[in-house]
C-alpha atoms as a printed R data frame, in Angstrom:
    type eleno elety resid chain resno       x       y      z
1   ATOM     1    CA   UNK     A     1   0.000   0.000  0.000
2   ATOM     2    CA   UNK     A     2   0.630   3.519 -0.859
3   ATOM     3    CA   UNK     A     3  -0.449   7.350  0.409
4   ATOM     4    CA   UNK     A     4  -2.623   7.273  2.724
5   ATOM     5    CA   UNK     A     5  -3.704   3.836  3.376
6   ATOM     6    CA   UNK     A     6  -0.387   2.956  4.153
7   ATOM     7    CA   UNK     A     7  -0.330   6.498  6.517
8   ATOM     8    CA   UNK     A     8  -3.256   5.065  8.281
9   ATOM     9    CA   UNK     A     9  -2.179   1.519  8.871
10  ATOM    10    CA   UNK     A    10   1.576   3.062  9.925
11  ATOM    11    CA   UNK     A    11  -0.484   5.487 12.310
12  ATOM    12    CA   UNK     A    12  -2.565   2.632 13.549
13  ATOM    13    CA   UNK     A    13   0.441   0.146 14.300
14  ATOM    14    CA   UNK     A    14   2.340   3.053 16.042
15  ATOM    15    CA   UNK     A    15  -0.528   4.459 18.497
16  ATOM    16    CA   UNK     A    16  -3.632   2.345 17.717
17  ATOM    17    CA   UNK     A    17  -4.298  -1.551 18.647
18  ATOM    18    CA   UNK     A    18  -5.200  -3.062 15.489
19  ATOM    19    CA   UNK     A    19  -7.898  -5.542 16.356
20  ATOM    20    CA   UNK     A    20  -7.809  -8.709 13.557
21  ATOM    21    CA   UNK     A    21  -9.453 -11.925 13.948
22  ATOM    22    CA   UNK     A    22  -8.801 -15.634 11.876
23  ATOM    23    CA   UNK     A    23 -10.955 -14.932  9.438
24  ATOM    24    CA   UNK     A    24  -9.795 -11.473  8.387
25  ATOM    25    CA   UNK     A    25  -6.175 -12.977  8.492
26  ATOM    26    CA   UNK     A    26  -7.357 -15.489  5.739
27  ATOM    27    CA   UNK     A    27  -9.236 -12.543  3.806
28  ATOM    28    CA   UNK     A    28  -6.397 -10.406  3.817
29  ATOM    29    CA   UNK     A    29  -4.039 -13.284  2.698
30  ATOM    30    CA   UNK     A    30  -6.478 -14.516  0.453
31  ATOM    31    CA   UNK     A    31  -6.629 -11.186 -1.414
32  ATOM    32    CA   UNK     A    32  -2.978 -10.095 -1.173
33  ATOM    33    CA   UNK     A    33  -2.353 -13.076 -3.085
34  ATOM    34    CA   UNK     A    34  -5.297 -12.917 -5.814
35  ATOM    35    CA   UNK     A    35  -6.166  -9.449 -6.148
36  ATOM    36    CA   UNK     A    36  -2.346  -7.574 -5.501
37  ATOM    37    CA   UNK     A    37  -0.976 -10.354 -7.209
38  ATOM    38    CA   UNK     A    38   2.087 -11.008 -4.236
39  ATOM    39    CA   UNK     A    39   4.026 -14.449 -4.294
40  ATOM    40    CA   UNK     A    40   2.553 -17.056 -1.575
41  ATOM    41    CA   UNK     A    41   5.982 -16.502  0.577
42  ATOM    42    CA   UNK     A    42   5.455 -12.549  0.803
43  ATOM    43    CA   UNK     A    43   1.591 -13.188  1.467
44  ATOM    44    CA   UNK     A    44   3.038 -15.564  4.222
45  ATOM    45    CA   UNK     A    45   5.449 -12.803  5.714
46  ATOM    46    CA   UNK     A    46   2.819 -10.455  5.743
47  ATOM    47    CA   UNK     A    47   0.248 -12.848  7.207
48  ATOM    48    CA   UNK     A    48   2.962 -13.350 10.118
49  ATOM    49    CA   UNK     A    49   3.712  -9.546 10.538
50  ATOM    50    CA   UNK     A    50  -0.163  -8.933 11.181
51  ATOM    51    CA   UNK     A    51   0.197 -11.994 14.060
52  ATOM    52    CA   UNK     A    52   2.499 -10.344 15.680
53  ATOM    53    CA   UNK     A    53   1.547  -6.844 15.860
54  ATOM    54    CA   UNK     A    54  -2.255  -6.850 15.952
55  ATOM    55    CA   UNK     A    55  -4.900  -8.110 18.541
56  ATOM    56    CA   UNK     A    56  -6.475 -11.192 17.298
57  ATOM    57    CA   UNK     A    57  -9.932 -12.103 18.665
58  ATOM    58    CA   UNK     A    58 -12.948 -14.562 18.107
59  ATOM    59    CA   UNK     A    59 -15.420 -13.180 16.434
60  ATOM    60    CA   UNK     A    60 -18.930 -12.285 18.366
61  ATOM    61    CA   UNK     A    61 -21.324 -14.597 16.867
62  ATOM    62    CA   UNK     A    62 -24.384 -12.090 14.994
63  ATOM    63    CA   UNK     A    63 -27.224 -12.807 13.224
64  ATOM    64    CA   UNK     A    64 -27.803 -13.625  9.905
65  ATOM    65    CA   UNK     A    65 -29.312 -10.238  9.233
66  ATOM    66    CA   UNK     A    66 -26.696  -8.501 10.679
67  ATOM    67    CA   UNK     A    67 -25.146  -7.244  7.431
68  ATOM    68    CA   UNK     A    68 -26.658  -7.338  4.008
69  ATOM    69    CA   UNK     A    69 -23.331  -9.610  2.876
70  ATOM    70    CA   UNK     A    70 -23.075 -12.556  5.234
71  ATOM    71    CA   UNK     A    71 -19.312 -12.604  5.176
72  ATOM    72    CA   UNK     A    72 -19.302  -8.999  6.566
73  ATOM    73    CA   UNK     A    73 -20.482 -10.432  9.446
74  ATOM    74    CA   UNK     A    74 -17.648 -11.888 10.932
75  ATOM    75    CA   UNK     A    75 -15.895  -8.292 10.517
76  ATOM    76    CA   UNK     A    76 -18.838  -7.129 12.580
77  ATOM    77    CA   UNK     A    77 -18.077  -9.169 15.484
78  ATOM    78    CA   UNK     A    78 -14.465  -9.149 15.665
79  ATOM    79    CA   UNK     A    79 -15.033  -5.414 15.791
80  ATOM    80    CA   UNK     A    80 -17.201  -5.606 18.490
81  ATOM    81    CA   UNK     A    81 -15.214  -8.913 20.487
82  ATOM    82    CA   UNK     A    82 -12.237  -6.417 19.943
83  ATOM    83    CA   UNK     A    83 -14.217  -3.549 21.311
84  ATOM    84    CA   UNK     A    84 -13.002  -1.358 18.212
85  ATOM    85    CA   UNK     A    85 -13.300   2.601 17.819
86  ATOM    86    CA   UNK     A    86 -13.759   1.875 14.375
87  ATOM    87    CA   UNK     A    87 -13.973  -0.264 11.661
88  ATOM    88    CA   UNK     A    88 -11.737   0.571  8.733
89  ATOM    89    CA   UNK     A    89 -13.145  -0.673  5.090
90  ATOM    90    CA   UNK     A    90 -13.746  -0.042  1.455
91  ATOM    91    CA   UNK     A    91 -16.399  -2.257  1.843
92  ATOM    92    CA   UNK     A    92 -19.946  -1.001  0.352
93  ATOM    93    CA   UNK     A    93 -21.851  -3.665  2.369
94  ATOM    94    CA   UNK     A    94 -20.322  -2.239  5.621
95  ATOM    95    CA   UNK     A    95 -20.007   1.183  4.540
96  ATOM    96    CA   UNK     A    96 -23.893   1.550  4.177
97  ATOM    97    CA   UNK     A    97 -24.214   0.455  7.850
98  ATOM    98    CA   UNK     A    98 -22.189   3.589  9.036
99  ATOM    99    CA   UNK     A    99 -22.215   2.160 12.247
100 ATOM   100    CA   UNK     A   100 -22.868  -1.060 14.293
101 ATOM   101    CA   UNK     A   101 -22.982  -1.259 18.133
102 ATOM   102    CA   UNK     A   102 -22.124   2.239 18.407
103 ATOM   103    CA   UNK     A   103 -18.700   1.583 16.355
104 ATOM   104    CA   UNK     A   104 -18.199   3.844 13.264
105 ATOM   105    CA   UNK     A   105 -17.665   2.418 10.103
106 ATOM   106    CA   UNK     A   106 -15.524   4.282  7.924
107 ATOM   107    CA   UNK     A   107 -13.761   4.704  4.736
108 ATOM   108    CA   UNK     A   108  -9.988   5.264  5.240
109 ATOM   109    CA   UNK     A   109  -9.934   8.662  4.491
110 ATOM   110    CA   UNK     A   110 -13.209   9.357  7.215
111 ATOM   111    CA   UNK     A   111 -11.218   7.754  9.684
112 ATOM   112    CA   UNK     A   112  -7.636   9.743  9.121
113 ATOM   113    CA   UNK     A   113  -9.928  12.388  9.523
114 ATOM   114    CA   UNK     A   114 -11.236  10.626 12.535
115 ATOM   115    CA   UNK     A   115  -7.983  10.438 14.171
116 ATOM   116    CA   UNK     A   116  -6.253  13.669 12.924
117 ATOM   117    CA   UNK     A   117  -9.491  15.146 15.163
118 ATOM   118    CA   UNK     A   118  -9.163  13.044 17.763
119 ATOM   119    CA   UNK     A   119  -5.444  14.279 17.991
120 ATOM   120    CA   UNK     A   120  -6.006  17.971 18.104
121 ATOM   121    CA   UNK     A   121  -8.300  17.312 21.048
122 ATOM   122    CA   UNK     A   122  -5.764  15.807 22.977
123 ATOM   123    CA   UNK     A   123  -6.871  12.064 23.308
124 ATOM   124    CA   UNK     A   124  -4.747   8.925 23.329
């Protein structure tokens, strides 16, 4: 990643917990290597990084009508297991939802703008 994706996950490893469970682990592996492209042993270094510097949880368990995509769901409750200030997505199906359990769901620019606030104020 690049600009300011890559400023937001820097900013979140640095003062931030970044709260992953299993299944987003697979997702993001899953996509690094069939979207981005990235040989199997980089996904796998990456994969290993994220183990060791995030939070990993169990999913809550939701209902089926939590989210209008069923595999969002999962991102739900490890949000709320993780007891997240936010969710960070490009997601559509999440992004519609705003919110869920009182945790904001935003896009990563909302939630550099999120944080760049939350600085000025003074807050940890």
């Amino acid at each position: 990643s690049r600009g300011l994706c890559l400023n937001v996950f820097e900013i979140c490893l640095d003062k931030h917990t970044v709260i992953l469970s299993q299944f987003l682990l697979q997702e993001i592996h899953r996509n690094l290597q069939k979207r981005i492209k990235l040989p199997l042993s980089l996904c796998n270094e990456i994969q290993n990084f994220l183990l060791s510097e995030a939070k990993i949880v169990e999913p809550q368990i939701l209902s089926k009508n939590s989210c209008r995509d069923q595999t969002d769901i999962k991102v739900l409750g490890t949000g709320i297991t993780g007891q997240a200030d936010a969710i960070v997505t490009g997601d559509n199906d999440l992004l519609v939802l705003k919110e869920f359990h009182s945790i904001p769901i935003l896009l990563p620019r909302k939630f550099w703008e999120f944080i760049q606030k939350d600085k000025t104020q003074g807050s940890t």
